[in-house]
Structures are given as structure tokens and as C-alpha cells.
N, C-alpha and C positions, 0 to 999 in steps of 0.2 A: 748362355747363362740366363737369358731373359726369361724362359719358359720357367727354368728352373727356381730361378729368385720369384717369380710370379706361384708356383705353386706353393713354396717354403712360406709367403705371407700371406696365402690363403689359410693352410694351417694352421699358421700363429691366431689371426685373427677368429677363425670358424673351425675350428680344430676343437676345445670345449663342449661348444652349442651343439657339433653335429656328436661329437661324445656321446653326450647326454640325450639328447635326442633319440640317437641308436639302441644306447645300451637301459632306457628310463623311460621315456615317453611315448615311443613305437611301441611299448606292449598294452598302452590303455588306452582304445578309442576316443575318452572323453578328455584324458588328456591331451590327445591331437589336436581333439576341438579348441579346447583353451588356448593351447599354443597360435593358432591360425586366429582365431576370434581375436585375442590379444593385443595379436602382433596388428591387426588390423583397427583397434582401436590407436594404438601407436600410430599408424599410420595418417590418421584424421587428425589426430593434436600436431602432428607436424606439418602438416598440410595449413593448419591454422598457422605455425608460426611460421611460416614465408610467410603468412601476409603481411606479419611484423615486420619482417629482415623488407619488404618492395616498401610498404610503408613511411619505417625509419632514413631506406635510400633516399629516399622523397624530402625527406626532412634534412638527414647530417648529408646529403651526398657524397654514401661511400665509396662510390666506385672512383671518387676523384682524390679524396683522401688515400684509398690504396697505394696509389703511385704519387704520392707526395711526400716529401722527405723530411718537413720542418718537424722540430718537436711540438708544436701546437695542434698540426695534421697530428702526429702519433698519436697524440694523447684523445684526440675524438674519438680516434681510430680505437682506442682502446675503451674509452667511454661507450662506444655504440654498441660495440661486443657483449661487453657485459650488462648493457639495457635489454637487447635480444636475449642473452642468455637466461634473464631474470624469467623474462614474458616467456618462453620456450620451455624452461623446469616448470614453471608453474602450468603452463597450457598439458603438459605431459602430466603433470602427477596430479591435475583435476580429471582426468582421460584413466588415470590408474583409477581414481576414485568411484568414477562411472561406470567402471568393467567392473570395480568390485558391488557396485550395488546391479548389476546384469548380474552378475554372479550370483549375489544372493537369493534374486529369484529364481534362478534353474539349476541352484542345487539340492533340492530336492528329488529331481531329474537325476543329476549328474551321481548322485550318493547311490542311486535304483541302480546305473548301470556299473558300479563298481564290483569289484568282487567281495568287500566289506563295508554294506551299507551305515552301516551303524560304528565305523571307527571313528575315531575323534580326530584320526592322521586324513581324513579325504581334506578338511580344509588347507591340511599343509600342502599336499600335494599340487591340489588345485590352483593356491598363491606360488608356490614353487613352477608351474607350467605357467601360469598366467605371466611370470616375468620371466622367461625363458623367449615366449612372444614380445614382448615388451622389449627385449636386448636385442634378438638376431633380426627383427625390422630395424630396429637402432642401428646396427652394424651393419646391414646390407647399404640400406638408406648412406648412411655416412662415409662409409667405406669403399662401397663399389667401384666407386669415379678415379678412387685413388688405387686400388686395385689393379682398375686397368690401365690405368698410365705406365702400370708398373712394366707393361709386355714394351715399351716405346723406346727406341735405343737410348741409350745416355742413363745417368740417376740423377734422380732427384734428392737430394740431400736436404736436412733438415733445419730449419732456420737457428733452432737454438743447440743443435748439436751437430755444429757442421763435416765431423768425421761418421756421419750415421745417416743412411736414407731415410727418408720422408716414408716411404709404402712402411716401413720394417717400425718405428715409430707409430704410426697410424697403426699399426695392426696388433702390438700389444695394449694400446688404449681401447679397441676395438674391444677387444679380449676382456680386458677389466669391466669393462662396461655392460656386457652382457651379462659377466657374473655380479656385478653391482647391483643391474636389475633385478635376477632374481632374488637376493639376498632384501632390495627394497619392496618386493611385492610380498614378499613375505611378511615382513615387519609394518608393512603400512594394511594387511587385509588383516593381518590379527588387530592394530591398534585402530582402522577404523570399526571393527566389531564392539572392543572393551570401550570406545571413545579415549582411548589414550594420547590427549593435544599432544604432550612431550613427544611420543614418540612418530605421531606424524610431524612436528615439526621438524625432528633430525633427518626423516628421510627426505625432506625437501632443502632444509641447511646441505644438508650430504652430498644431494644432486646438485645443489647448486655449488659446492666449490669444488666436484667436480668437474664437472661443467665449466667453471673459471679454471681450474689448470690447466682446462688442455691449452688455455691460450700461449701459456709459456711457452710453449711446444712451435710457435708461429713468429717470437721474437727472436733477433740477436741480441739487442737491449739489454739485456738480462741477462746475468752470468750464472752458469749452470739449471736454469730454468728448464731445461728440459728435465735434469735428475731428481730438482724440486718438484718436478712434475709430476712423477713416477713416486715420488714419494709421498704425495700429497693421497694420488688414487689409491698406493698400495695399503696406507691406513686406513683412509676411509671405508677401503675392501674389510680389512680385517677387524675392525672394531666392529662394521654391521653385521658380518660375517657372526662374530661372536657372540652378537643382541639377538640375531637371526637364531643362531643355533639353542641360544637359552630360550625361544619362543618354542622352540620344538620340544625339547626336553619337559617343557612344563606341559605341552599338549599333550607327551608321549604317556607323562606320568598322570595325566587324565583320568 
């Protein structure tokens, strides 16, 4: 059953991104690029935040807090999480802001090799691929480790929902998250174009309590925190989802 539960949360997790990928993004060279370029900008803001997470260890010493039980350990424990988490959204979403000003310059470029240079939909598309990059480095990056643990005899079950493995858990937060991305690159390349503060701030409020749920996901402390979990991402999905979609609309009707 190992091989088998190991490919079922592959799916779950990268099931989506390779969707979309296959059936959206394999047909337009420059969207490849986006996606690879992206995903590669992701890859440097998270590289900046370890230097945080070695840092802070240096500082709260968490590796000792880990394996300590008092409520005062917990509570650092919990403090330090969500200090990193702070530094880490914010190190990503100035990384999104960077792609989007690269972006700016070579779409000019990118509009020549479309097949309609002059539509008004190449910028969706473009923020739609650019956080497609953006998720499935986020997902590979975060996910992988837990992935493969999953092929390892025995399960790992999950701290705040102890009748539910840890990979199967992991792999729908995986999931949400990449579609979170793109739903944020969309809404953050149009509002850094109009200068719209408000709506870059929800996409960084959004990622960051994001970002803070999954921690429920890691406690028994907290009673139903994992569902609180799942509920917290599924709205913040669907409310961006639906600011996202009314950014299209209004581009479409252009």
C-alpha cells in the first residue's frame, strides 16, 4: 500500500498544477518561460528565508524548544513560527513584486511572440503563469520531504488530527496553495500596475494567515485546528478567487 498511498498524494498535491500545466500552459512557449522564470524567482526568496529560520535558531534556540514540553517552551515555539512566517510572506511577495517589474520590461517581447499581440487578456495570462511558478516551487520545495517519507513503512499521522496521516494533510494544503498563488499573482500584477495599496495589502494579510494556519495543522493543543485549518485556506481561496475573477472580467470587458 506504500507505493500506492505515495502516488494517491502525489495527485492530490500536483494533480492541479500538472492539470493546468498540460491542458493551458504547454501550448504557449512564453508561458513556459514565465512558469520556469517564476518559479525560479520563488526559489531565491526562500533561500533568503532560511537565513531567517538559521538566524532566529541562533537566537530562540529552536531545535531545543522542539523537544520541550513546558507551556513557556510551547509558546516561543509558537512565537518563533510566526516571526519566520512574517519575514518569509513578506521576503516572497517583494520576490512577486520583482518578477512583476522583470515582467514589465519583456512584455513587449512576450505580447510579439503571442498569437494576439495586442489583447488586453496577455497580462492575465502572464500573472496567471507567473503564480503557477510561484505554487508548484512552493509545493515541490515544501512538500517533497513529506512526499517521501510517505514510501517509509509505518504512517505518520497528523498532530492535530490524529485519525488522518500527515503526507494526505500536507498534500491538500499543497494543493490550496498553489492555487492560492496563482489567484495572488494575478491580483497583486494588476494592483501593482493601477497602484492599488488595498489590494496589495490583502494579498500579503491573505498570505500571511495563510501561512499562520497551516501551523494548527502541527499542534494537538488546539482542538479541531486542523478543520479550522482547512477552513481558514478554503476562504481565503475563495474570496481571492472571486476578487481574481472580477479582475478578469473587467480586463475582458476592456
Amino acid at each position: 500500500m506504500g507505493f500506492v498511498s505515495y502516488l494517491a498524494y502525489l495527485l492530490i498535491a500536483y494533480g492541479p498544477s500538472i492539470t493546468i500545466f498540460i491542458l493551458y500552459i504547454s501550448r504557449s512557449a512564453q508561458l513556459v518561460i514565465l512558469v520556469v522564470s517564476s518559479a525560479f524567482f520563488w526559489l531565491i526568496s526562500i533561500l533568503i528565508s532560511s537565513i531567517y529560520w538559521f538566524i532566529a535558531n541562533l537566537v530562540f534556540k529552536y531545535e531545543k524548544l522542539e523537544n520541550a514540553n513546558s507551556d513557556k517552551d510551547y509558546y516561543k515555539r509558537i512565537i518563533y513560527l510566526m516571526l519566520i512566517s512574517v519575514l518569509s510572506v513578506f521576503t516572497q511577495e517583494l520576490f512577486r513584486w520583482l518578477f512583476w517589474k522583470l515582467l514589465n520590461k519583456a512584455e513587449a517581447g512576450l505580447n510579439a511572440m503571442s498569437e494576439k499581440p495586442k489583447s488586453p487578456l496577455n497580462k492575465y495570462h502572464f500573472s496567471f503563469a507567473s503564480g503557477l511558478g510561484f505554487g508548484v516551487m512552493s509545493g515541490l520545495v515544501s512538500y517533497s520531504t513529506v512526499l517521501a517519507d510517505s514510501l517509509k513503512p509505518g504512517t505518520i499521522l497528523c498532530g492535530a488530527c490524529p485519525t488522518m496521516p500527515m503526507p494526505f494533510i500536507a498534500a491538500l494544503i499543497t494543493s490550496i496553495f498553489v492555487l492560492l498563488h496563482i489567484v495572488w499573482s494575478i491580483i497583486a500584477f494588476n494592483a501593482f500596475e493601477k497602484k492599488e495599496k488595498l489590494l496589495i495589502a490583502w494579498v500579503f494579510i491573505g498570505h500571511l494567515m495563510a501561512s499562520l494556519a497551516t501551523i494548527l495543522t502541527y499542534t494537538d493543543r488546539m482542538k479541531f485546528g486542523c478543520p479550522i485549518c482547512f477552513v481558514i485556506l478554503v476562504s481565503i481561496l475563495g474570496y481571492t478567487t472571486y476578487i481574481a475573477f472580477k479582475r478578469f472580467t473587467k480586463i475582458k470587458m476592456a
